[in-house]
N, C-alpha and C positions, 0 to 999 in steps of 0.2 A: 323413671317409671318402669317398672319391671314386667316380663308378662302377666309374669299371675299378682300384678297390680291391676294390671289394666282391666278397663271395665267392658262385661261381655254384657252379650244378652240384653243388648240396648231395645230398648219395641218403641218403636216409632211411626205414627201413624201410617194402614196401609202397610206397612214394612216388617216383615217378619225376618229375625236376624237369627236363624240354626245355622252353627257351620257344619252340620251334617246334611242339610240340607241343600245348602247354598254351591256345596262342594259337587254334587251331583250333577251341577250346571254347564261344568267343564266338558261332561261327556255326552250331552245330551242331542239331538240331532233337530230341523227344520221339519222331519218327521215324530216328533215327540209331542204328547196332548199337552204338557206344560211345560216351555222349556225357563220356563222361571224362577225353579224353587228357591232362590232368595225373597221373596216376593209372594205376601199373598198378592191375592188378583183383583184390588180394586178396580172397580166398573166406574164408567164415566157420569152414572147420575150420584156418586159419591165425591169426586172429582171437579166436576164441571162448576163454575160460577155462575153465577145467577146471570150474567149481560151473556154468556156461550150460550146456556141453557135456554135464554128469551131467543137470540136469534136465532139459533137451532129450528123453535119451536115458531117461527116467524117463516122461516123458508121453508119449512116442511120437509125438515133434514132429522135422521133419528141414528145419533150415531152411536155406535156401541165401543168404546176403546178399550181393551187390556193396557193398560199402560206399561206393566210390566214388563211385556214383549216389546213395547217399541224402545223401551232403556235397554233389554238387553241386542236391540238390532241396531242402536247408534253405531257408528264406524269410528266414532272419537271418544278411544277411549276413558270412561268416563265413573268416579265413584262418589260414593256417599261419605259425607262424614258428621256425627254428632257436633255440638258447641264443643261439647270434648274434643275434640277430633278424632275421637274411637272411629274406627272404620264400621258405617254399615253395610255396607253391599260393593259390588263392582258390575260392570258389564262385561260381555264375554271380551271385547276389546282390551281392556284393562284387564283381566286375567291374562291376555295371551301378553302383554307387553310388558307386564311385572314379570312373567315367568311366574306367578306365586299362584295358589288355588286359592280358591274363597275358605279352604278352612285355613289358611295361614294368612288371611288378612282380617275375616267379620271377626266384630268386638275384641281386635288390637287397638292398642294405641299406634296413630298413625309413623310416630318415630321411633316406636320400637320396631315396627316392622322396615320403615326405610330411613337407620341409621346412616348418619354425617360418613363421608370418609373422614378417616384420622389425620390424613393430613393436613398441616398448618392450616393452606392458602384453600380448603373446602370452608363452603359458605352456603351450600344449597340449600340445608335443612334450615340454616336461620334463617333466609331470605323467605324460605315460603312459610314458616312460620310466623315471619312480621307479615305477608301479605296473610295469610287466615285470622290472625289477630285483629287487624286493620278491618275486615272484613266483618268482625263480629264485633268492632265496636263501632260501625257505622252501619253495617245492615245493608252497605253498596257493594257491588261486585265486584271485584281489582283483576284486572288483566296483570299480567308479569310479564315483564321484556323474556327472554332468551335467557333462560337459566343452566350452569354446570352443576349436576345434580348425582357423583357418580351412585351406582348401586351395586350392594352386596350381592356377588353372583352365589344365585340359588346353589345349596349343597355346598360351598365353600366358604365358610364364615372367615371373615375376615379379609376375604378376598374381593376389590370394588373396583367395578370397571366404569371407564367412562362413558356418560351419557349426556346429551345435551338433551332438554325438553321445553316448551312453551306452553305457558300453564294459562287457564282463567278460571280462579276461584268464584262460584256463583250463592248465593244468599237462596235461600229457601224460606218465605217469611212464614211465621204462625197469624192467627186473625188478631193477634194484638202486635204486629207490626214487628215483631222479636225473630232471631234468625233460628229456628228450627232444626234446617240441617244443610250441608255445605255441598254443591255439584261441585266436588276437585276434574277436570276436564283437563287433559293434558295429550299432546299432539309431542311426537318423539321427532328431533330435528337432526339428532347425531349423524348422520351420514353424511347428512348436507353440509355440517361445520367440520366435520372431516375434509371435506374434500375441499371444501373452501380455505383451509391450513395450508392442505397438501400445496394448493394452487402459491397461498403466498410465500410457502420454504423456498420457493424453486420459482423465479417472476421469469426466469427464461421459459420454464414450463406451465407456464400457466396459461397460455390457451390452451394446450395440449391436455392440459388436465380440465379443464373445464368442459372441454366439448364430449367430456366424459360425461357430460350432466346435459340434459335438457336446458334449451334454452330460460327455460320460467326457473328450474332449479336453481341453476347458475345467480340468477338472482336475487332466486330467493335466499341461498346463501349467501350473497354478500348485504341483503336487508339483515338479516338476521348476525351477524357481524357486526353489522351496526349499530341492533338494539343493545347489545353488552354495553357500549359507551354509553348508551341512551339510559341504559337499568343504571349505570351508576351515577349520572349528573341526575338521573329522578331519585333515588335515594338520598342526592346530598343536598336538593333542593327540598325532601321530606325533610329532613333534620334541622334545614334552615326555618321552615315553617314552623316545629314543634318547637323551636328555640324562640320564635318571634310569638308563637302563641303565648307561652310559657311568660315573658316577654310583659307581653298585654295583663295578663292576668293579674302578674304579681302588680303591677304599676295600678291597676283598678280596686286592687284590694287593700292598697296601701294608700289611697285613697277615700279608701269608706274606714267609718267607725267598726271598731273592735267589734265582732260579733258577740262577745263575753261582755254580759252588762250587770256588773254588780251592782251598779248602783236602781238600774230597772229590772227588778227581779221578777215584775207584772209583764213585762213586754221579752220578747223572741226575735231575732233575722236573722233574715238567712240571703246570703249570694251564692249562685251557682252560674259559674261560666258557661258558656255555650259549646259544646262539644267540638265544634267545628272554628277553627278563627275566622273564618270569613263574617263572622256573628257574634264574635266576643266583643266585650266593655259596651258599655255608653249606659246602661243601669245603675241606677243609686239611688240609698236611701239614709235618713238622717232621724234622729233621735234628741230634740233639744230640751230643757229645762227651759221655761220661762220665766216663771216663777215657783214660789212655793206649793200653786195649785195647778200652773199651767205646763202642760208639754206638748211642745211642736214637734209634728211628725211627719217628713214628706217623702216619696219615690218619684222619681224620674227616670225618664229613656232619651236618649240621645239616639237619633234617624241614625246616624255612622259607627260603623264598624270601627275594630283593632285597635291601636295606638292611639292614633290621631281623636275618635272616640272618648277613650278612657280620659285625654287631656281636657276635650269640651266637657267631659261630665267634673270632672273637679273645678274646673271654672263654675260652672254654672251652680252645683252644690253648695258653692261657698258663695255662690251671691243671695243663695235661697235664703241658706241659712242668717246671712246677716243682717237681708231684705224681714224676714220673720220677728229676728229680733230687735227689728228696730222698727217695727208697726204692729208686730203682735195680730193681726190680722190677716187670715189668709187669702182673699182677695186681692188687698194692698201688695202682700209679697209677691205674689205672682204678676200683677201688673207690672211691678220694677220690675221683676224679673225680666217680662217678655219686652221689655225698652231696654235690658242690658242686653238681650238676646241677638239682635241687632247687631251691634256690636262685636262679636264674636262668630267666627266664619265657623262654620258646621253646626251652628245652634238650632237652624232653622226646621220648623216642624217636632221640634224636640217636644215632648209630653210630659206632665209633671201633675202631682195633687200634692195638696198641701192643708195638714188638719192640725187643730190646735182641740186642746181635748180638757177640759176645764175640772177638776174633780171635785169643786167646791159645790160648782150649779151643775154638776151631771151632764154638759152637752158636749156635744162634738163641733165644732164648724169647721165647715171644710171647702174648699174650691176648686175644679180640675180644668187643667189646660191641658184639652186632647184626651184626657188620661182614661184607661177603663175605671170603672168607680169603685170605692171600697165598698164592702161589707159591714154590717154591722149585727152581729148575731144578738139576740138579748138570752137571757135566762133560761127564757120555755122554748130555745130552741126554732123560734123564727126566725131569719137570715131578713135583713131591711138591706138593699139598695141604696147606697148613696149617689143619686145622679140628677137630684134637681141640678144643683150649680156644678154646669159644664160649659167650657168654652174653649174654644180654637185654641190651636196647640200654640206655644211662643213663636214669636217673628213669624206668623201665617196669619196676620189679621193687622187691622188698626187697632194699633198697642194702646193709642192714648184715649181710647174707650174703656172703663173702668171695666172689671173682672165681675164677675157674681159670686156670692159664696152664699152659704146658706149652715142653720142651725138643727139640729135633734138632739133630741134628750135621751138619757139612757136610764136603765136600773144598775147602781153596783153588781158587776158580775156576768157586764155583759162584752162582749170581744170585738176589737175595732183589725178589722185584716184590709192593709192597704198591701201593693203588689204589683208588678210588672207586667206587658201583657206576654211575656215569655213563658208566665203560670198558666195564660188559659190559648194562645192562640197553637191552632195547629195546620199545617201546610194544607190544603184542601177541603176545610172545614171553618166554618160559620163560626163565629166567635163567639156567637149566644150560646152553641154547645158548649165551650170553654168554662162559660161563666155558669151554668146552669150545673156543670161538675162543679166547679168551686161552691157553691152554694150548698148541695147536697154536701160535699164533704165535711161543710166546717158545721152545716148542721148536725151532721153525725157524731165530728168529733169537738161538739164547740165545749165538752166541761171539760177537755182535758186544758190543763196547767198551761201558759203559753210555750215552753220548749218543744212539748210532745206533741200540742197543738202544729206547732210549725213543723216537724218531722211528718209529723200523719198527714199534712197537706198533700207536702211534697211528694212522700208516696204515693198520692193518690191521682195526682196531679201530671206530673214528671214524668218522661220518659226512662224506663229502666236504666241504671247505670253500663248495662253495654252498649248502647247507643248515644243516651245521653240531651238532654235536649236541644232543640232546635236555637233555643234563642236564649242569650241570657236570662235570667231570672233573678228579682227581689223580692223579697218578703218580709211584711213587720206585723208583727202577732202583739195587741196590746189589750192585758186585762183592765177593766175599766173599772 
C-alpha cells in the first residue's frame, strides 16, 4: 500500500484527523488553551455511560473531563488506529518516541509509516500485525511478549536502527460490540535489552555491567529476555491451536449432510463453527426422506467442545437418524435416543428436536429434548412457537418415561426454522431476547425462497464475520 493509497482523512467519532492540525501539537506548551488539536474536545456528558453518569449523580460529584487532554498527558506512549490500521492520532509520548510529527503519521497506513527492516531474520512488522488482526477478529486485547521491532531512522530512508519494544494492542468497541478503533500502546525497552546482551557477551563482566542498571532494571532486563522464548513457544502453541481448530471443524463438517441439496430445493442449512475452539463441534443437523410424503428433520447440540464433541455428535446423529427411521415418530426416536445416550460418555445433557413434516395432511410433529423450540411462520407472516412438547435434555432424566410430542397444521407456504441455541443465545443476555430477534427476523424475511431466507437470518442474527460467533451454530430453513 503506497502512500497516496492510503486512507486519510478518517473521522471517527469525537476524533478529528487534520495533519495540519494535529501537527501543531508538537509545539504546543502546558500554557496553551488547547493543547489538543488532534482532537476535537468531547465533553464527558457525550462520553460518560449511563452506570458513570447514575453514580456521578448519586454522590453529588459533577465532573467535567477534556478527555483529549488526558490522552495527550498519558506518559505511555500511546496511538490510535482505524480497523484499517490507518493511523488516527498519537500522543505527545508517541510523537516524541517515533521521532515522527503527526503530519507524518494521521491518516498513514500504519506499515507504510513503520516499515519491516529488509533483513532476512526481521519479524516485527508481521508479529504485530498478527497480534492487531487477532485483535479485530476477537474484539479482546492482546498484550505481546517483547518484540525486536527495528525502525527507519527519521531523514534516512533506508537506514533502521535497532529497537526493542512491548506492546498491548487495546479494542475500542462501538455499541454493537464491533472494534471501532485500536489503543496501539507501546513502552520502549531497548536499553534494557542492550544492556542485558552487553552483560551476557562478557559473564566475567556481568555484575560489573549490571550494577550499571538499578537493581529493578537489572530485572527487568532479564524478565524481558525471557518473554522472547515466551513470544515464541506462544506463537507455536497459537499455531497448534489453529491447526486443532482447523482439525475439529473439518471432522464436524464431514460429519453433517452436504449443505447442497438438490434433491430439497424447499429446505436450506447452514453450519457455522464457532470462532473460538474452545466452542467448536457438538451441533448437527439431519434432513431424512421418510417417505414419498414424509421428511424427518432434526438439530442437536452436544454440552462438549472440540474433538471429542464433534465424535459424540456423529454418534448420536446416526442413532437419531435410525431411531426416526425405524418409528417414524418423533417422540419414539428421542426416547431411544435418550436410553442410547446413556451409553455414550459425553452424551449427557446433550439437546436435540426432532420434526417429521407430512405434506399430504399439512402437519408438522415435533418433540424437544432440552432444545430451544422451532418456529413456524405461516403465510400472513405470523411466527407460532413450537414448544408445547418439551422435555429434559437426553441422559438428564428417567429415559424409560416416554417423550411427548405434539401436532400443527400448516398452510402450503408456510416455513418450518429449526436451530441451534448458538443462533439466539448471547454471553450476558436472557435468551428470550435471542428468540424474540429470531421471530422478528423470519417475520420480516419469511417470503424470501429458503437459501436467502437462511442467509438473511444469519445476518441478522450472527455476530459479524470479524468476530464471529460465540457458539456453534445450525440452521434448517424448510418450505412447507
Amino acid at each position: 500500500m503506497s502512500d497516496s493509497d492510503a486512507p486519510g482523512g478518517r473521522e471517527s467519532p469525537g476524533i478529528r484527523t487534520d495533519p495540519d492540525a494535529d501537527a501543531d501539537a508538537e509545539v504546543e506548551t502546558d500554557a496553551d488553551p488547547d493543547p489538543n488539536p488532534g482532537f476535537t474536545r468531547p465533553r464527558s456528558s457525550s462520553l460518560k455511560s449511563e452506570v458513570e453518569a447514575e453514580a456521578e449523580a448519586e454522590a453529588g460529584i459533577d465532573i467535567d473531563i477534556d478527555f483529549a487532554k488526558v490522552f495527550q498527558a498519558l506518559p505511555s506512549p500511546t496511538m490510535l488506529l482505524a480497523p484499517d490500521l490507518t493511523i488516527i492520532s498519537a500522543n505527545r509520548a508517541y510523537v516524541h518516541i517515533s521521532g515522527r510529527g503527526l503530519d507524518e503519521l494521521v491518516g498513514r497506513f500504519l506499515f507504510d509509516v513503520f516499515p519491516d527492516s529488509p533483513t532476512k531474520e526481521a519479524s516485527g512488522a508481521r508479529t504485530l500485525r498478527t497480534s492487531l488482526e487477532r485483535l479485530l477478529a476477537t474484539g479482546e486485547r492482546d498484550t505481546m511478549a517483547l518484540q525486536k521491532y527495528d525502525v527507519e531512522v527519521p531523514d534516512r530512508p533506508g537506514v533502521f536502527e535497532e529497537r526493542y519494544w512491548s506492546t498491548v494492542n487495546i479494542p475500542i468497541l462501538d455499541a454493537d460490540g464491533q472494534v471501532s478503533l485500536i489503543a496501539h500502546r507501546v513502552e520502549e525497552v531497548t536499553a534494557l535489552v542492550r544492556a542485558r546482551k552487553a552483560a551476557a557477551r562478557t559473564p566475567g563482566a556481568q555484575h560489573a555491567s549490571l550494577t550499571t542498571l538499578s537493581h529493578e532494571d537489572a530485572m527487568t532486563a532479564d524478565l524481558l529476555t525471557r518473554s522472547q522464548e515466551l513470544q515464541e513457544l506462544n506463537e507455536e502453541l497459537r499455531k497448534a491451536h489453529a491447526r486443532t481448530h482447523e482439525v475439529a471443524v473439518t471432522l464436524q463438517r464431514a460429519m453433517l449432510p452436504g449443505t447442497a441439496l438438490p434433491r430439497h430445493d424447499f429446505a436450506a442449512v447452514r453450519y457455522q463453527p464457532a470462532a473460538s475452539f474452545l466452542n467448536v463441534c457438538g451441533d448437527w443437523y439431519d434432513l431424512i426422506d421418510l417417505d414419498g410424503d414424509r421428511l424427518a428433520a432434526a438439530v442437536g447440540d452436544v454440552v462438549g467442545h472440540g474433538l471429542e464433541a464433534a465424535g459424540v455428535m456423529g454418534q448420536l446423529r446416526s442413532a437419531l437418524s435410525a431411531a426416526i427411521r425405524a418409528t417414524g415418530r418423533p417422540a419414539d426416536a428421542l426416547t431411544t435416543l435418550a436410553q442410547h445416550a446413556h451409553t455414550v460418555e459425553g452424551a449427557l445433557a446433550t439437546t436435540a428436536v426432532q420434526a417429521v413434516i407430512d405434506r399430504a395432511a399439512h402437519t408438522v410433529t415435533y418433540s424437544c429434548a432440552g432444545h430451544p423450540p422451532p418456529l413456524l411462520a405461516h403465510p400472513d407472516g405470523t411466527v407460532e412457537l413450537l414448544d408445547t412438547a418439551t422435555d429434559p435434555p437426553l441422559a438428564a432424566s428417567d429415559d424409560t418415561i416416554p417423550r411427548t410430542q405434539a401436532t400443527v397444521s400448516y398452510t402450503p407456504g408456510a416455513t418450518l426454522v429449526l436451530y441451534t441455541d448458538g443462533l439466539i443465545e448471547r454471553r450476558g443476555e436472557d435468551i428470550d431476547k435471542g428468540l424474540n430477534r429470531l421471530t422478528h427476523s423470519l417475520k420480516h424475511h419469511h417470503t424470501l425462497p429458503p437459501e436467502p431466507l437462511a442467509d438473511a437470518i444469519l445476518t441478522d442474527l450472527v455476530p459479524a464475520p470479524r468476530r464471529g460467533p460465540d457458539d456453534d451454530t445450525a440452521l434448517v430453513v424448510i418450505r412447507l
